[in-house]
Structure formats: C-alpha cells, structure tokens
C-alpha positions in Angstrom: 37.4 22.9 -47.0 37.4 20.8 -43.7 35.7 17.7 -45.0 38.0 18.1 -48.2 41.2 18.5 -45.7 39.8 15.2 -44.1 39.8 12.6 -47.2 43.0 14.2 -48.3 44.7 13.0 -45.2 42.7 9.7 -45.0 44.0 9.2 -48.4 47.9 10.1 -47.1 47.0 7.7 -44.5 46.2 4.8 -46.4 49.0 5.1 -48.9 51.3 5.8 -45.0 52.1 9.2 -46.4 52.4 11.7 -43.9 49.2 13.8 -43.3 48.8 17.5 -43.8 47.6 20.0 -41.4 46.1 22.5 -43.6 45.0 22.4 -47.2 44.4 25.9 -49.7 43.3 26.5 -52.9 47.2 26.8 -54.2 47.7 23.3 -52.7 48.8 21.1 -55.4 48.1 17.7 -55.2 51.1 16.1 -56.8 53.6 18.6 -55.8 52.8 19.7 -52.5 50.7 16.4 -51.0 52.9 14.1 -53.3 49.7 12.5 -54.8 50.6 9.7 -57.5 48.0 8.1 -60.1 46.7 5.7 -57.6 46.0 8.7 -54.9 44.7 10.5 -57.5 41.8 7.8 -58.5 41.4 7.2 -54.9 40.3 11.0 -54.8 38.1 10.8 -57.9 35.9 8.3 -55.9 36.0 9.7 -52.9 34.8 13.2 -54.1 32.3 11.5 -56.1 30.7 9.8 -53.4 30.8 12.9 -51.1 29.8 15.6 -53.4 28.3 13.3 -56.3 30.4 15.4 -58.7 33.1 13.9 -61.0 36.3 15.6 -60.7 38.5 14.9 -63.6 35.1 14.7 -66.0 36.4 17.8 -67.9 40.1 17.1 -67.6 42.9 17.2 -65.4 42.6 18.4 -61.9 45.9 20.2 -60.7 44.7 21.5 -57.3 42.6 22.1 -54.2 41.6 25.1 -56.0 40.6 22.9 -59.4 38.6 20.9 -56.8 36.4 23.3 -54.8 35.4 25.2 -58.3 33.9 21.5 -59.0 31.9 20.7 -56.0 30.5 24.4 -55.0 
C-alpha cells in the first residue's frame, strides 16, 4: 500500500493538488483524493508500469480498494 500511497501523491503533486498522508481501501479516488479524468489516466499508466497490470481493463475503478484486488 506504500508504493501505491506514493504515485497517488506524485500524481497530486503534478496536477499541485495537495498530497495525502494515508491511503485505505475505502479511499475513493474521485471523491476523497479529487482525482479528474486526466489523474485518472495518469494512474492507469503508472500502475501499469509498476505492477504491469491494467487497471480499468475490466471497467471502472472506484477505489484504492478496486485497485489492490488488481495488482495482488
């Protein structure tokens, strides 16, 4: 969940969004870390790269939670 916390708040950082300190599996992306579209596609290659695994390959991905079923 660490390395996932980290390119959530690189990604906050780029876009000059406040970071986050901590991250769960209720953590929404759009509602709690105020992702938009282009945060969101930022993520998709991200993850990829990282964990070779496409995120939104079998739909929408709502939160941490959605994420971490994908790459363990």
């Amino acid at each position: 969940m660490e390395r996932l916390l980290q390119i959530v708040n690189t990604i906050l950082e780029n876009r000059g969004k406040n970071i986050v300190d901590d991250i769960n599996p209720d953590t929404n992306l759009r509602n709690d870390l105020g992702f938009d579209s282009l945060d969101l596609a930022e993520l998709t290659v991200r993850i990829e790269a990282e964990y070779d695994v496409d995120i939104f390959e079998d739909g929408v991905v709502m939160t941490i939670g959605d994420i971490t079923k994908k790459i363990m």
